[in-house]
N, C-alpha and C positions, 0 to 999 in steps of 0.2 A: 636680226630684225633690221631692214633697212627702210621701211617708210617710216612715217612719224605718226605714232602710236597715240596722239592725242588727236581728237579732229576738232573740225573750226567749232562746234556748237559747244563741246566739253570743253575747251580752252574761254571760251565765252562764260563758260557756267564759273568755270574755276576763278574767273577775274571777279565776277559778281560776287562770288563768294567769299574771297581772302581779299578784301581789297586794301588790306595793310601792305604799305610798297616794301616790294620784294618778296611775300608772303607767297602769292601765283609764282612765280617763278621759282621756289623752292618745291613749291605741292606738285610741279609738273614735273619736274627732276625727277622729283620719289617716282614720279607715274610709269616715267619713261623706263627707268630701272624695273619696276614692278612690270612691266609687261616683259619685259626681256626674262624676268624671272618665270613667269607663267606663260609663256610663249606654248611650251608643253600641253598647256592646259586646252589646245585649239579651239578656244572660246573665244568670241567678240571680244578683240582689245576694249573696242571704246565701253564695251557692256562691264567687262571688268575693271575696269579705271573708273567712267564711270560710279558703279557701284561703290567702292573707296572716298568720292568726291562728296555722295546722296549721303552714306554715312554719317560722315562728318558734317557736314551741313555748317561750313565756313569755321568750323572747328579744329585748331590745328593737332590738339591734345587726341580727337575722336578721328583724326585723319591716320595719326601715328598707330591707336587702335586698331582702323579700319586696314590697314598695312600689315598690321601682324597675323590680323585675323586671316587675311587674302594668302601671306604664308606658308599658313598653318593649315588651311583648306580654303581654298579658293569658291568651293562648294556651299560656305557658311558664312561666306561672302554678300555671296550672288541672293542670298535667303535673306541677310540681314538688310538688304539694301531693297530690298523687292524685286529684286528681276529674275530669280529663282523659275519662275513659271512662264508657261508658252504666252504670255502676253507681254513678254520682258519689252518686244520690240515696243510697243504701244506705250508704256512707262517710262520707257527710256525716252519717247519722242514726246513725252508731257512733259517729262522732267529735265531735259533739255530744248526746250522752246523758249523763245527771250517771252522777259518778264517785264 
């Protein structure tokens, strides 16, 4: 993977949401790995990163969860976070729009 698997509105969501210093910069870490893991899965990075970030919901305990679940099926992921269905693009661009 050589571009940067997080984009400018998911990196915006992620500062809003951990905004204990240093907290975003570790939750982007995990992302970056995790897409190099699921790379395979040729799904929308930002959809599955993303979805990880919705999880959680500025929770680092349900970020770590939302990490294993992405692992373990990436498929049960995408469901738990709502982007599972043909409207994921429409979701994603509510749920990544500044607040």
């Amino acid at each position: 993977m050589t571009e940067e698997p997080i984009s400018a509105r998911l990196h915006k969501r992620i500062q809003r949401d951990f905004a204990e210093p240093g907290s975003a910069k570790g939750i982007e870490g995990a992302l970056r790995g995790l897409a190099v893991e699921l790379e395979h899965s040729r799904q929308d990075a930002e959809r599955l990163l993303a979805a990880a970030v919705l999880i959680a919901d500025g929770d680092v305990g349900r970020f770590r969860s939302a990490i294993r679940l992405a692992r373990t099926d990436w498929r049960d992921l995408l469901v738990a976070a709502g982007l599972a269905h043909e409207d994921w693009p429409r979701v994603l661009d509510e749920e990544l729009s500044p607040r």
